[in-house]
N, C-alpha and C positions, 0 to 999 in steps of 0.2 A: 347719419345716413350712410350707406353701404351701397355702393355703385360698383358689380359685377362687369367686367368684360368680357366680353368668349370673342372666339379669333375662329376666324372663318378664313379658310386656306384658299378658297376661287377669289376669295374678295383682296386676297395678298397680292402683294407687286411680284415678289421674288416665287418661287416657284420654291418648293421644299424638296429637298435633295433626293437622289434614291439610297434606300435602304444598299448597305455594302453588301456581296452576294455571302449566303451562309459558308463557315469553312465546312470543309468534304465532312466531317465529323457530326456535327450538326444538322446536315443531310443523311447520316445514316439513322439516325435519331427520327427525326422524319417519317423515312421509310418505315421503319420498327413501327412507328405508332399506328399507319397509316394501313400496316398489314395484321396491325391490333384490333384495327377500326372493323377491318373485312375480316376477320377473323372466321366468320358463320356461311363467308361466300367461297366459291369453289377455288382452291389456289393457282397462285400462276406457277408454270414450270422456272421462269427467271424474270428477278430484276434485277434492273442499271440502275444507279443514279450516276448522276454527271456532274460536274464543278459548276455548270453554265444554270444551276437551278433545274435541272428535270430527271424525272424517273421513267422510265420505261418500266411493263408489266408485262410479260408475253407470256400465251397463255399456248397448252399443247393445239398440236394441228390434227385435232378432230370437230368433229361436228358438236361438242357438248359444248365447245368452247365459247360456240355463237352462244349461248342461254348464258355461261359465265362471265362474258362480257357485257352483255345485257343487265344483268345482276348490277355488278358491277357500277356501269351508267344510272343505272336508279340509283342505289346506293348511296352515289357522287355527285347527284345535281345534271348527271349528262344526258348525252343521247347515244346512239350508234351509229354508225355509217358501215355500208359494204360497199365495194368497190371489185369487180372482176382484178386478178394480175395473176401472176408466173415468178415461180422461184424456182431456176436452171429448168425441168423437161416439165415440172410440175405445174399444173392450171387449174386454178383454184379462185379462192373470193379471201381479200383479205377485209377482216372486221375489226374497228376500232373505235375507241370512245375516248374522247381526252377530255379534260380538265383541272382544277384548279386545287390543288390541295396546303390549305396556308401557304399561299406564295409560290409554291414549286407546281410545274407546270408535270403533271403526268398524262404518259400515253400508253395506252393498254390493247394490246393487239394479240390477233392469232391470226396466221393464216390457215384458212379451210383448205384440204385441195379436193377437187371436184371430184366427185362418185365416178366412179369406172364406168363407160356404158354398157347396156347390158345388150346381148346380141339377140 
């Protein structure tokens, strides 16, 4: 007879280690796939990746970009958020969606700035 054991990590005393963080190269590898993945969605003007695990996606500062991020958010399991702010005289809505992509933590933003009033 044959007596299987499987290992249940809640049920462990010690805690399992974290994972070491990816070198910067393996992060670029990441990104490439991840902008594979979107491939069919509107592009970003620039991304970061960072050492600490994360990517930034920033997307131009027009009005398409709210619909590109949104995209986006589907896409990746998220949502969006807007939020009113100000970059230097400029007064605007910045829109964002973050989430999870294998491990690395991406955030994808554009700022709107707010239509001219009309007189």
């Amino acid at each position: 007879m044959t007596t299987i054991h499987t290992f249940d990590p809640a049920s462990a005393d010690a805690a399992l280690p974290e994972l070491p963080p990816l070198p910067i190269g393996a992060l670029a590898v990441g990104v490439a796939e991840l902008l594979q993945q979107a491939a069919d969605l509107p592009a970003p003007t620039c991304v970061t990746m960072y050492d600490h695990q994360a990517i930034t996606v920033q997307f131009a500062r027009h009005r398409a970009s709210i619909r590109a991020i949104t995209r986006w958010a589907l896409r990746f399991g998220s949502v969006t958020t807007s939020k009113p702010g100000q970059i230097e005289a400029d007064i605007g809505t910045w829109h964002t969606t973050d989430f999870d992509y294998h491990g690395i933590a991406v955030h994808a933003f554009a700022f709107v700035p707010a239509a001219p009033a009309s007189t």
